[in-house]
N, C-alpha and C positions, 0 to 999 in steps of 0.2 A: 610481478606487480605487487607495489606496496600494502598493505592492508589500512588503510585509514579511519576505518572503524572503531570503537571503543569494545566493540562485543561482536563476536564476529556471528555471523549467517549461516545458514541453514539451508538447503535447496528443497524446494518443494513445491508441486501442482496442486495449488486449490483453487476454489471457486472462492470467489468475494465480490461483495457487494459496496461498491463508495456510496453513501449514505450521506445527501447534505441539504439543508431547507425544504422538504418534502418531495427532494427528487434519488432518484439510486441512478447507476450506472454499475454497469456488470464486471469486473473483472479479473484477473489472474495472480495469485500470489505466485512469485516466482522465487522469494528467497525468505526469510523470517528473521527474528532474532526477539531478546526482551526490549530492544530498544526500538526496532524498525523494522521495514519489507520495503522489498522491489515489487513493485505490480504492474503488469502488463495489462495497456489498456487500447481499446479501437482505434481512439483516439486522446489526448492530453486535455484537447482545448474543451471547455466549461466545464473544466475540472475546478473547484476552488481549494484554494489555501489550506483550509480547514475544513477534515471531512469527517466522517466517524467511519472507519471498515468494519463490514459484518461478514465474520467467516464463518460460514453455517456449519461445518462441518465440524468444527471447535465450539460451536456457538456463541462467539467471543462477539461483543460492540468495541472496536479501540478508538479513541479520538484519539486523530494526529492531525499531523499538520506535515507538506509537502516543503522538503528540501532541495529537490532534485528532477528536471523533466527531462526528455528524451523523446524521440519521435513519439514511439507506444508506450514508453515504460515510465513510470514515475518511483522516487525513492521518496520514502515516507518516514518520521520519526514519529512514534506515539509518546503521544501526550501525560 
């Protein structure tokens, strides 16, 4: 498989938080990089566009914005 990424990924199980208009949703960093993540999530749908992910364990706030959805999983580019 081709790589079509500009910075390639990372694999990794974290916890995170999508963060948007005063609501969260719980979920899964599956891969990382300086430019984006795969996050595994219960489900896609009222996910929006633009979120802000908080990985506690980093303690990192990143705005991004969704490139890419999938049944569970969504790709993400930070902002």
């Amino acid at each position: 498989m081709d790589e079509r990424r500009d910075k390639s990924r990372h694999r990794v199980l974290k916890a995170g938080t999508i963060e948007f208009g005063g609501g969260a949703i719980d979920c899964t960093v599956r891969n990382y990089s300086e430019a984006g993540a795969a996050l595994d999530v219960t489900s896609p749908l009222g996910i929006p566009d633009q979120f802000t992910l908080f990985v506690p364990a980093d303690g990192t706030h990143l705005p991004c914005h969704v490139v890419w959805r999938k049944e569970k999983r969504i790709g993400v580019k930070f902002d």
